[in-house]
Every structure is written in C-alpha cells, then in structure tokens.
N, C-alpha and C positions, 0 to 999 in steps of 0.2 A: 218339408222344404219350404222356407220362405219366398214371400213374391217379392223378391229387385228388382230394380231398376232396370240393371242389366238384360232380364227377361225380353226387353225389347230386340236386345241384339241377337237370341235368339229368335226370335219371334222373324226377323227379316231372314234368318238361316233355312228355319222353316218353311217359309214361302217361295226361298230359293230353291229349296230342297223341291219344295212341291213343283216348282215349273221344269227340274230337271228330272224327277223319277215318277211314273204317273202310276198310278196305284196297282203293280202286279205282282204276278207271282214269277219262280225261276224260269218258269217256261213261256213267259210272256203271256200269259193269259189274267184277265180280267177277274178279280178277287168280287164275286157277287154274292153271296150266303157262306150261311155256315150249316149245322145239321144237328140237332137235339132229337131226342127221343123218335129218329128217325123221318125225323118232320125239317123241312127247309126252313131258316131261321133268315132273314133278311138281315143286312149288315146295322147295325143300330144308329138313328139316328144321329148327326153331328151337327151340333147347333152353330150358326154363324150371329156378327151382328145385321147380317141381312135376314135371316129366317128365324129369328131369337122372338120376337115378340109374337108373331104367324105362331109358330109352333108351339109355345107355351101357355098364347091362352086360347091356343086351338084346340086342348085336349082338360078334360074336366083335371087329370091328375098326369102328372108327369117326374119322373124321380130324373135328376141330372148329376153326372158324374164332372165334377171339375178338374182335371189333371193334366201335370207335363208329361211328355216323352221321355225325357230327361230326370223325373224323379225315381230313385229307386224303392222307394213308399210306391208311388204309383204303378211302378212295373210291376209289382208283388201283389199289389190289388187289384190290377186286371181283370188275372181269371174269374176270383170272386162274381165282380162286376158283370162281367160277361155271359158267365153262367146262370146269373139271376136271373138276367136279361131274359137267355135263350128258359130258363125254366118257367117262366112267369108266360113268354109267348103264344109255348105249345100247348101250355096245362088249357084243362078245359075247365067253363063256368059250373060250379054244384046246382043242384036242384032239379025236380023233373022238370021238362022242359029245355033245361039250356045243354042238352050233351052237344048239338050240333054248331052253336056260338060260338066264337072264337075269343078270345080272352081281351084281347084290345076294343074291340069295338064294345063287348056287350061291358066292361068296366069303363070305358074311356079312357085308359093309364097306357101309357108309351114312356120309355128308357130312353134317356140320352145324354151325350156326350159332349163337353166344351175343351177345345185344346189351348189352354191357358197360354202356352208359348205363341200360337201363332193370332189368338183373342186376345192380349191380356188386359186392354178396356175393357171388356166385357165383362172377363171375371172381376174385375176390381169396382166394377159397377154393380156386381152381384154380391159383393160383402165378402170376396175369398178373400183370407189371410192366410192361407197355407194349404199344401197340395198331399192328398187328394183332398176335396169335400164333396161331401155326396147333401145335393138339396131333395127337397120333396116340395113341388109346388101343385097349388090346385086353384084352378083358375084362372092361372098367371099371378097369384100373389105366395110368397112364400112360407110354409107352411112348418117347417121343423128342417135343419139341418146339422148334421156330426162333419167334425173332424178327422181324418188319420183313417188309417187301415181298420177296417170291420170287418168282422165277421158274416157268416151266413144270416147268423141266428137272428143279429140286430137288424138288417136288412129287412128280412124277409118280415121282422116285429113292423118294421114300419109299412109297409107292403100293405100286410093284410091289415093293421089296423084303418088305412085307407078305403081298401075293399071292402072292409064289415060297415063301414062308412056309408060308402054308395049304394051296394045292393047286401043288405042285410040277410044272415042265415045262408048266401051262398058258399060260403068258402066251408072248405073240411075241419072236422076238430081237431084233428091229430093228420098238421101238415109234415111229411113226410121233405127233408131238405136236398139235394144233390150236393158233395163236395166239389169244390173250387174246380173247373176243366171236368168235371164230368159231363160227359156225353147222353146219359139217360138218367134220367129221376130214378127213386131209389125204390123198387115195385114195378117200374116201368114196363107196359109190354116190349116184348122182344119177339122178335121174326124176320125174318127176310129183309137186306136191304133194299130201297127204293132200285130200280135198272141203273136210275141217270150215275146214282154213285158206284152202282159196279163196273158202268161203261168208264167214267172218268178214272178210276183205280186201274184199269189194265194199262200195263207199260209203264207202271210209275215202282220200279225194283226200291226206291231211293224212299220211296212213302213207304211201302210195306215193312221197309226193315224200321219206320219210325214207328208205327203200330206196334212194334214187337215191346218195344219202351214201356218203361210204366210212366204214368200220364203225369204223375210228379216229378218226374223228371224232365219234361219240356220245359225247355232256359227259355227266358221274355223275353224279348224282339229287342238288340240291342237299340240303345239310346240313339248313336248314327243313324240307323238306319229307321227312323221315327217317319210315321205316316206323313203324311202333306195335309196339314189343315183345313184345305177344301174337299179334299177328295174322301167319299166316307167310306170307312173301313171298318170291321169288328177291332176292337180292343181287346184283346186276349193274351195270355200267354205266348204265344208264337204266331205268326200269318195263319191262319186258317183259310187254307187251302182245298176249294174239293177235290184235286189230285189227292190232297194229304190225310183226307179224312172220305176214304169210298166204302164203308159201311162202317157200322157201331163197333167201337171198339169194345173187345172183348178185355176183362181183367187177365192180367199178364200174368206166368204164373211165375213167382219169385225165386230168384235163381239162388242156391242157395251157397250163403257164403262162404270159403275156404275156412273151417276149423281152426280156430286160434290153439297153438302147441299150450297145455294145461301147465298153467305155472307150479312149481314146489308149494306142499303143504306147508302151510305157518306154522311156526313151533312143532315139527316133527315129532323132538325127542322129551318136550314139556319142561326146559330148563332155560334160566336164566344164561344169553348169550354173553359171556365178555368180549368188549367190543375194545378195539385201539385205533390209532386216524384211518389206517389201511383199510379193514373191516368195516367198520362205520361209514366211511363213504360209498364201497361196493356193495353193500348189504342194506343202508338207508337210503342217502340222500342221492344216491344215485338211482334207484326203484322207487315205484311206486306200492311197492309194497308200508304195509301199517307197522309200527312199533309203540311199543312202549319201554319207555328208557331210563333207566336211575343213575343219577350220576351223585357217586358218593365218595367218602373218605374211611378210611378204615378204623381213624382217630375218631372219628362221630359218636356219642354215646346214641344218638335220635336214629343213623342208620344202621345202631347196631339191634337196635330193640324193633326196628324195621324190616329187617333181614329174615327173619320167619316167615311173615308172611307175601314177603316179596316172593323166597323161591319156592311158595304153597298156590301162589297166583301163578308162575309158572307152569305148574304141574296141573291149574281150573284151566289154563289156556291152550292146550296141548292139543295142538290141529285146528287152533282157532285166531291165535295172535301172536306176534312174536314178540319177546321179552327180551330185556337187552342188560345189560348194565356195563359202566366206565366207572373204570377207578382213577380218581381223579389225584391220588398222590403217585401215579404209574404215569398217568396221560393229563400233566398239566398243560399242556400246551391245547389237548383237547375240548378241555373242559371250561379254558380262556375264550375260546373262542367262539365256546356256547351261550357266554356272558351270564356265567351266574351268577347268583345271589347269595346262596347258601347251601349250605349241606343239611339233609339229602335233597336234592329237586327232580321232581318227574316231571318228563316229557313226554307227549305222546306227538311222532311223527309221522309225515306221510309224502314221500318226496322229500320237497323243500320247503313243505310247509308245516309249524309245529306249533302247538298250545301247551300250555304249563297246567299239569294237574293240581291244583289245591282245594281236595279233601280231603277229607282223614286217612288216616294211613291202616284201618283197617284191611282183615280181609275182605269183605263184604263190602267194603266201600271202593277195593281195589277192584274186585269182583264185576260189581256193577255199573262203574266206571268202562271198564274195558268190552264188556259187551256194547254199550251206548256205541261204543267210540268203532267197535266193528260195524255194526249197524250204518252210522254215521259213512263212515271211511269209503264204506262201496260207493260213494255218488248222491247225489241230489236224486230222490227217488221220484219218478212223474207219478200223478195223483188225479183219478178223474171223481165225480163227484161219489159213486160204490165207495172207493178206495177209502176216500176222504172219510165217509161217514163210519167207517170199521177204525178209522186213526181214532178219530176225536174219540170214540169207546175208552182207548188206552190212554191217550196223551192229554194232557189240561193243556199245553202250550205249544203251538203251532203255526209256524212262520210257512205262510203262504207266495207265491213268487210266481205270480202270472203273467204269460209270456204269447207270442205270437209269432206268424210267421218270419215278421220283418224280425225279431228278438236279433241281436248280433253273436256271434262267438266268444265278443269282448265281455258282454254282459253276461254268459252262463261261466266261463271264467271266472269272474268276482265274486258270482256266486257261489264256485266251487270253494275259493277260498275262504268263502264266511262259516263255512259248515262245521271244518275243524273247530270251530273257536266255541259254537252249541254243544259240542260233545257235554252231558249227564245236567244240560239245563231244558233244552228244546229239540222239538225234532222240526226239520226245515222239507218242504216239498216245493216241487215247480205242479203247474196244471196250464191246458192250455184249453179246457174242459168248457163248452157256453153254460151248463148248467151252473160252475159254481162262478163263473162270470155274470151272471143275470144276480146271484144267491146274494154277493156281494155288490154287485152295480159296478162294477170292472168299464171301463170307459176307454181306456189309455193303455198301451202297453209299452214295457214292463211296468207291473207296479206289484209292490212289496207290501203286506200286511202281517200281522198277527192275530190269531186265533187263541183266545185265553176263554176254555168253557164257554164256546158260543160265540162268545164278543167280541169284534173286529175291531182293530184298533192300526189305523193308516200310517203307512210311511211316509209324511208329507211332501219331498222334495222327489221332483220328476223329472228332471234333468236326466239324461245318459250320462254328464258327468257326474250328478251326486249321484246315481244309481249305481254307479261302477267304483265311489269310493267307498272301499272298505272298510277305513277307517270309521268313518262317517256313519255309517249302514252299523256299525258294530258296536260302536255307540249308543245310538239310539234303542236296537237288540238287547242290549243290557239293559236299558231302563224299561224296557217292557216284557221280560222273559222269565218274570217268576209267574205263578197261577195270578189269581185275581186275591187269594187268600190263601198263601202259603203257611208250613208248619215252619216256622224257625226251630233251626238246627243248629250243629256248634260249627258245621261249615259254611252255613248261608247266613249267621247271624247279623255279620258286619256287614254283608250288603247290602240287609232288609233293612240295618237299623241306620244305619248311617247317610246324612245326608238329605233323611226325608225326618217329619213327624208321621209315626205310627199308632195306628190305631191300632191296639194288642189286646186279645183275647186270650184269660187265663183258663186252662178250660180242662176238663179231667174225660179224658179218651177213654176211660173206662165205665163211665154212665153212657152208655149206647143211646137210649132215647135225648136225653138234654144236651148231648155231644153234637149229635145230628141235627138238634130245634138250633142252637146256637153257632154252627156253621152256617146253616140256612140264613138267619136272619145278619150273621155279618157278612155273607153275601150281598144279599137283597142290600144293606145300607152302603156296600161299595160299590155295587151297580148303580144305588139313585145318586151319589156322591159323584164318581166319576161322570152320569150323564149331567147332571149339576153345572159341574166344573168346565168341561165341554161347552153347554150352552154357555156361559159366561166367556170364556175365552172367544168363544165364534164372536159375541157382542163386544168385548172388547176390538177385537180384530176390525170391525163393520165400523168402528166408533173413529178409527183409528184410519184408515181408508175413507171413510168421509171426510174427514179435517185434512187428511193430504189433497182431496178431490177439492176442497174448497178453496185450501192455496192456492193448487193450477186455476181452477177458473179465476181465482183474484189476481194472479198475476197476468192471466191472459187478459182481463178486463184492462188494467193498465199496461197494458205490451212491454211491459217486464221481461225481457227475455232470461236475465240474471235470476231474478225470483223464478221465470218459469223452471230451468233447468235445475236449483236446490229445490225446487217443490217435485218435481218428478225423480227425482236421486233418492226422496227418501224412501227404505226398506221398510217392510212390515214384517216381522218377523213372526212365522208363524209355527215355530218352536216350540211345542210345551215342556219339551224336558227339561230348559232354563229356568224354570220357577220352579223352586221347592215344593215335591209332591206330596199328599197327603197317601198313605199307602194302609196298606188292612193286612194282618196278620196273626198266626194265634199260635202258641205253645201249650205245650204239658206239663200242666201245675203238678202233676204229680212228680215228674220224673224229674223237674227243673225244681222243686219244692225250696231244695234251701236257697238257691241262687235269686228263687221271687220273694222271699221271705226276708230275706236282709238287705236284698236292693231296694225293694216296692214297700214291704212291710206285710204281704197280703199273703194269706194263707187258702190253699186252695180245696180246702178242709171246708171253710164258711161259707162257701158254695162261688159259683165260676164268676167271676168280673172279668171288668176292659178297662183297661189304660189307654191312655194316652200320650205317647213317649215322644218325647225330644230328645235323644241321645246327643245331638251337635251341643247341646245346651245343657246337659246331662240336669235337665226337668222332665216332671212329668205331672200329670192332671189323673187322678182315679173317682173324682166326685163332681155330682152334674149340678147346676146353679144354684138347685133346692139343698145342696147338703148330701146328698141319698151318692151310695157309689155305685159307677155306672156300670152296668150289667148288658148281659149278649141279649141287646133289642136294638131293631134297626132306631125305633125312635127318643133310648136315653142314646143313644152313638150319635146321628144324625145331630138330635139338637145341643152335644156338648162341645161339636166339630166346632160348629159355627163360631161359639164363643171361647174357644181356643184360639181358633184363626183369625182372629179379631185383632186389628192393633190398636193400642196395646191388651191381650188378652183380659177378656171380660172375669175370668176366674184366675184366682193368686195359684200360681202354681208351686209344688212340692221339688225338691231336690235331691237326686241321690247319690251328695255326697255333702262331706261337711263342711260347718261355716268356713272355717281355716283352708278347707282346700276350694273351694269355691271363690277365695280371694285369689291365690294363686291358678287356677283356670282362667278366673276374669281376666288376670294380666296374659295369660298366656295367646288366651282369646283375642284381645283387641291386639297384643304382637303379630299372631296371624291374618288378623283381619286387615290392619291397619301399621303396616311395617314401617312406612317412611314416616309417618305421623309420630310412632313411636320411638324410630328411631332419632326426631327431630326432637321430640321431647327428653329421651337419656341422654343427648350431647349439651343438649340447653342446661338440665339437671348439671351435667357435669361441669360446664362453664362459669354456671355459681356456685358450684362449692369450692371452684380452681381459686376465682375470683374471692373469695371469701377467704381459702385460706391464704392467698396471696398478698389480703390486705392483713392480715391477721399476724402475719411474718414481718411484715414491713412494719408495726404499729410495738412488737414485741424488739426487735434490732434496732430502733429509734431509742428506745426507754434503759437499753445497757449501752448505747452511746452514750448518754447525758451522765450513768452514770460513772462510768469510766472516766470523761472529763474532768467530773466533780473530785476521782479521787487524785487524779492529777495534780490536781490545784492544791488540795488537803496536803499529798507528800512535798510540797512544792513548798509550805508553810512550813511543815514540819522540820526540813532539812535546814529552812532560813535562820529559826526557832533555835536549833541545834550549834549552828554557827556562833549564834551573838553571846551565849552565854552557857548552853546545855539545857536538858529537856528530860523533866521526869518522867517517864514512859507509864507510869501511874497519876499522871496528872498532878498539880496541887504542888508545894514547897516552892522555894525562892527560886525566881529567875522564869519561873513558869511563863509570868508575861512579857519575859526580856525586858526586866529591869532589876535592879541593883539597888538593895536595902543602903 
C-alpha cells in the first residue's frame, strides 16, 4: 500500500478513534500482555514522534515495524511480526552462564512498532515508501531494511545476524522457528499453565469455544476497529485477550472433512467418444473433467491414415483419459465454433480451457503427449525443497511460481490457466518453501522463474497486473521452455530454428564417450554465452538509466518542468526476449544424415561439427576465422559467436539455397520487412511504365495523323489531275502533267 496524501485524513480518524474507544477488550477490561511459551509477554513497544528518538537510540538494536491498520499486507503480517516479537522475548541467552538473563537486557534489542496512519511525519521522515516496512536500527542509525510481507525465516536472518553481532557464539546452531500465531517455540517446554491464566479463563464459555479453532483460522482485527495510536497494543492476528488465551493452546485436532462423492473413471470402456453439440458440452465444457479431442472429416486422406492410432490411444488410455472425437461433416456448426484451421486438429480440453496439440501424430507421440497432459491437468502441484530436488532428477525444465500468504485467488487462477498451455514442454510448480526462497533469493511475492538444469532464469515484470496476464506470462514461457541444449526434432524443429541464430551440433548418439564430452562442452559454452549476454544487457540497462538520470537532473538544474516530465516518461525496457537470441542445440547426424548432407553439405561420417544457422536468412557459418570447421568445444563455439554477431559479420557466410532463389527471398524478405517502402516503390515502378507507355501511345497516334493528312492531299491532286485531262494510273504518257501536246 502506497503512502498518500490522503493518509492524513485517516490519521485525524485515527486519533478520533482513539479519544473515543480506549484500548479494551468486550468485557471492558484493560488489554495488558499477551503469553508465549507460557511466559507473560508485555504489549510491544509503540513508537511516537514524542518517544521516537528516547527509544531508539536508547537501545544498542532495535527492529521497528512500520504499518497501517488499514493495509491488508499489513493485517497478514501481523502475526508474523508479533510472534517474532513474543519468540525473541522469552528465548533465553546461549552459553554457560547466561540461563538466568533475560534476552533484552543481556542483547540490548527491543521490537517495535510505528502506526503510519496516525504518524505519518514520522514514517515519511523514516524513508517509508510503502506499508509494511520492517527497519533494523542500531544505535539510532539505520541499519538494513525490507519491504512487503516476510517471512519467519528472513526475520529471524536478520535477528540473529545482529545477535552474533553483539555477543558472539551465544545464539544456537540450529535455530528452531515458531509459525506465525504460534503460542510456543517448536521444542518448547510444556506443563501447567501459570494460575493468573486459569483464574482469568473461568467464565469465559465464548474464549474456550475459540481455543477449540485452529490458530489459522483467527481473522485480523478488522480495519474499523484499528487500535488508537497512543495507546499501546500487541499487533496480532486478533486482540489478544487474556480472557482469550487462559493457558497454551493445545494443536486442534482436525475435523475431518465430508468425503467428496468419487467422480466416474475416464475412459471406462477405452474408446474413442463421439461427441455432437449436446454431449460436448455435458461431457466437456461443462466439467471439469480432461479430454482429448480430434476433430476430423471423413474426406481427409491425413485423418484417415490417423485413425489407427487414434483408436489404439484410446484402448493406452483406458481408466486414464478420456478420448473423444467430432465429425465435423455431421457437426458443422460444431466444428465452426471451435474456429479451426484444418483437418485433423487435436485438442486437449479441460473445462473451458483448451490447447492445440501439434505433434506428430504417432502412437507414442499421442502416448506421451496424454500422459504429460494427465499429470498436468490435476492442478499446479505445491513443491517444497525434498520435492523439488526428486523433480529436477526427471525434468530439464521447470517453471517455479513462489507464492505467500497475501498471494490472491486472482493470481493461482492465472496460474491455473497457463498449465494447459506446458502440456509435453515443461512441468510448472508453486512453492511457498524459505528453503528454496533463500536457494533462489526470492524477495517479493509472487514471482515466476524458470529452472532449465540448475539455471534460473527470472520473470522480470512484478506487477499483479503483468503477473496475472496470461498472455504476457505465456510469451515469455515460450521463449524459455526448451532445455538449455535441446535435441531438435521434426516437431520442435520450427521453434528452435526460427527467429533465433543457432548454434547446432551435428553429433552421432551412438559414440557413447564423444556424445557425452560434446554435450558437456556445448553446455559449458551456453552457460558462459548466456551469463555473457546477461552481464552485457544489465550494462546496457545501467547505461541507459544513467543518461535518463542525467536528463532529470539537467532539467531540474534549469527548472524545466516540460523537459522534467519527458525525461522521467521515458521507459527502459528490460525485456530480453525483444533482441534476437543466440540459442544452442544439437541433432543426430545419423538419423537426419541425408537432410544435413544436402542442406549443410557435412557428413556425420568425418566426424561430429557445429554450425551456426541463421534460418530467418536461410545462412549459415560451419568454419572458425582460421579456416578449420568448428567442432563440439566450448572455445572454437565461443570465439566464432562473437564474429558472427558482429555487424556486419566478421566471417562470409554460406547459403542454403541457390543463387536464383536467394534473389527471390531477398525480394520476398524486404516485402516482409519493409511493406510500405515496397509497396511505394511497385506503384512508383508502375507510374513509369504507365507514363512511358502513355507517351509512347501519343508519339505513335501523332506520326498516322500526319500521315493520313499527307494522303488526303495526294487523292486531292490526283482527283484534280483526273479532271483536266485524265490520269495514267501507271504514271508517265500524255496529259500526265495536265498539259496538251
């Protein structure tokens, strides 16, 4: 929640609040402690701007919570907060000696709390930009502080790194944590509660049935009815009451929930369903049940030679997925509405949401396609750091989705929808785990990663709104959801090769040893490439945000407000998928033998090479500066990139196609590159050749006027000629010149 303006007007609400409701509980009694590990916990400091400086550098370390009543971040981190509080109070100092110390005095570290709404000088004097923040200050200067909703884990990191601070070798090796609203440490002695809480629990019917509750289930102190500013309170989950809390609560034991009625097995009978509008929507898009779907023509020669092993996948799927199919010269109107493209098209549905299968149409492709897609379909699977590490054994690709308590509904929603769309590329998990939050450096929640072999590679945009667009999210997923060095196949050819330059490995799966040395090493050169490319882009990025930063101050130096506000407008775009990627990949000379041989020229016989392909440009590079072709080592790869990527590239590159059709791509190329250009130059073409033949027309109709004229004039003589005397139509004899011998 941002700090406004407005905050003020809370802020006077608040202290209105506070002059009319004085800090108790329903029974009218006086809200003084709370109670941990059976020990009385005093209400935690609340800091004013009268006791703000007294307090702060009255204590060597003090951690302060910055928060509104009014944030729903803040109600959620509460408990957190409060539990730290009470756990950090009661614990006792390590080392012989200190059992009988008390944790405050012998550390000097005290908790506390500022209430931004009825402060907010204070917090705005303290550096808050947004609620909660938790600071760490030591000796009234301040010392490290986070943002947003934390966990235990990162808390209690900074806690003890304080502690180890001050009195060295006291704190334990293996700090044991209490969850958020827990009442006792996790180990904690248990026995008898104190009298004072069993005398205050008789007569309270209304608190014992709240005991009976599990402790995650207490709802946060609504927002109205927010403490009063001056008057200091614990910050928890609910009022903490000692009517409400008259001894340790005991773990509840879980009620167990009403049996959900067992849905019908998938494909009972192991046959493809035909399906009509009626069936189709009771049987799909009305359940939640999975299908898989072909929607075909019976005129198709492709869904007739399909038809084997469509209803041979029916019979692999038999209690496991259900099969469907629509005939689409039966059910046009069906089939319209599913906006195809062609015949046959698979779909696999799930509800209302559907993805388009395109891969091969084997059985084994159909096979293993449909298991993914069962797997997939049950749900976004939760994943703690055990889990994780049994994945990564199976999977090269793994889209990670870490989440917290504040996470919304809206946003596992979105998530559910992106799942369908991985089916038979990646497998996608949520975690909510600190282990692989620390593994990762997780800071913020939600946020979206990918795991390819190890290597994490970040979703950059953190918005709830871009986190929630699908679109956007799915995008991105596609340009990072093959391995790190996939096998090109005849169904992932087009997306490996398209769009990027590849670094291609020709390589024979059948030499076990040089198979595995040449994997490895075009590893190794897509790792150092990628972390390469990475740093470069960050420098760019830094380069690019200083020159904006220099604008603002230059325009602020001249009180520019017009320059201020286009210098702060402009975006830095920190996108990588918008630049052309260099990508790593490697096929089977053997099995692809004649297709590398007439395309590339290279036979996988004279032992394994790399290319380097440009398919957008249908070029490619097979030889490193020296002449020599480049071979599975990170460092002929490494140093031939460079001079490929180079503009204009440092080495002439090869073609694989010929002169004659490389003229006709070039044109086709700069039509699609460069449409209005083109189109401006074929109307201009065509304007002078109109113009050309139109003087050409006029210059030819001039030159049969003149003669037409001429012959006018000719019969004009001849007829005069004919008159005076007669006219020998062979010329020549008397009278010829009209005259008379």
């Amino acid at each position: 929640m941002r700090l406004l303006n407005f905050s003020l007007l809370f802020s006077a609400a608040g202290l209105a609040a506070a002059a009319a409701s004085p800090a108790t509980d329903s029974e009218g009694e006086a809200i003084t402690e709370t109670y941990f590990n059976q020990q009385r916990v005093p209400p935690m400091l609340e800091l004013t701007p009268t006791n703000w400086a007294t307090e702060v550098k009255g204590s060597k370390w003090m951690m302060v919570k910055h928060f509104s009543p009014y944030c729903p971040h803040c109600i959620d981190y509460a408990p957190t907060f409060q539990t730290l509080y009470e756990f950090y109070y009661t614990s006792k100092p390590g080392g012989a000696g200190n059992e009988d110390k008390n944790f405050t005095g012998f550390y000097d570290f005290k908790f506390a709390s500022v209430n931004c709404v009825a402060y907010y000088d204070l917090c705005i004097d303290n550096g808050v930009q947004s609620y909660p923040t938790t600071s760490l200050y030591k000796d009234g200067e301040l010392k490290e502080s986070v943002r947003g909703v934390k966990n235990m884990t990162i808390l209690t990191g900074m806690v003890e790194d304080a502690l180890e601070k001050t009195k060295s070798g006291t704190r334990p090796a293996n700090l044991q944590i209490p969850a958020p609203g827990a009442k006792e440490a996790p180990g904690g002695a248990k026995g008898a509660a104190p009298k004072e809480l069993k005398k205050a629990s008789e007569g309270k019917p209304a608190a014992a049935a709240d005991e009976k509750k599990p402790a995650a289930a207490a709802a946060p102190a609504p927002a109205a009815a927010a403490p009063p500013a001056a008057t200091p309170k614990a910050d928890g989950p609910a009022p903490e009451k000692p009517t409400e809390a008259p001894k340790p609560k005991v773990a509840p034991v879980p009620v167990p929930k009403k049996a959900k009625k067992p849905s019908a097995p998938a494909n009972p009978n192991g046959v493809s369903v035909n399906l009509n509008p009626e069936t189709f929507q009771t049987l799909v898009t009305m359940t939640q049940d999975p299908w898989f779907i072909k929607f075909y023509a019976p005129w198709c020669h492709h869904c007739q030679a399909m038809a084997p092993n469509w209803d041979r996948l029916a019979k692999e799927m038999k209690g496991k997925l259900n099969i469907g199919e629509v005939n689409c010269d039966k059910e046009a109107r069906l089939c319209k509405d599913a906006r195809l493209q062609g015949y046959p098209t698979i779909l696999f549905f799930k509800g209302g949401e559907r993805v388009e299968f395109d891969g091969l149409r084997g059985l084994g492709d159909f096979v293993q396609y449909a298991n993914k897609a069962i797997d997939i379909s049950s749900g976004v699977d939760e994943a703690d750091a055990a889990s994780f590490k049994a994945l990564e054994e199976k999977e090269d690709v793994i889209f990670i989705y870490f989440y917290d308590h504040a996470t919304t509904s809206e946003d596992f929603l979105a998530l559910e929808r992106l799942s369908l769309s991985l089916i038979g590329h990646a497998k996608l998990v949520k975690t909510q785990d600190p282990v692989l939050y620390n593994r990762y450096k997780i800071t913020t929640w939600p946020r979206l990663i990918v795991s390819r072999e190890g290597r994490p590679t970040y979703y950059t945009p953190l918005t709830p709104k871009d986190m929630r667009d699908t679109r956007q999210v799915l995008k991105w997923m596609k340009s990072v959801w093959q391995p790190i060095v996939p096998e090109v196949t005849a169904s992932n050819a087009r997306e490996i090769m398209d769009g990027k330059i590849v670094v291609l490995g020709i390589l024979n799966r059948d030499g076990q040893e040089s198979y595995a040395r040449a994997i490895k090493e075009m590893k190794s050169a897509a790792n150092e490439w990628m972390d390469k490319q990475i740093q470069l882009f960050q420098l760019e990025r830094q380069e690019l945000r200083d020159a904006k930063q220099l604008r603002i101050e230059e325009a602020e130096d001249r009180g520019d407000q017009r320059a201020l506000r286009a210098a702060k407008s402009i975006k830095i775009s920190m996108d990588m998928s918008e630049r052309k990627q260099i990508s790593f990949a490697w096929v089977d000379g053997v099995f692809w033998q004649r297709w590398i041989r007439t395309t590339y020229g290279i036979d996988v016989k004279d032992g394994e090479r790399v290319i380097i392909n440009d398919e957008d440009n249908r070029q490619y590079w097979d030889q490193t500066s020296t002449g020599n072709p480049i071979v599975p080592s990170r460092t002929s790869i490494l140093e031939t990139i460079n001079k490929v990527t180079a503009s204009p590239p440092k080495i002439k590159p090869k073609f694989t196609i010929s002169a004659i059709e490389k003229i006709f791509f070039d044109i086709r190329v700069t039509f699609t590159e460069h449409p209005y250009l083109t189109m401006g130059c074929v109307l201009g073409l065509a304007f002078g050749m109109a113009s050309w033949f139109r003087g050409r027309y006029r210059r030819t109709r001039g030159s049969h006027s003149r003669l037409d004229h001429d012959s006018i004039g000719s019969m004009k003589d001849f007829a005069k000629g004919s008159s005076s005397g007669g006219l020998s139509l062979i010329g020549g004899g008397s009278g010829a010149n009209g005259k008379k011998d």
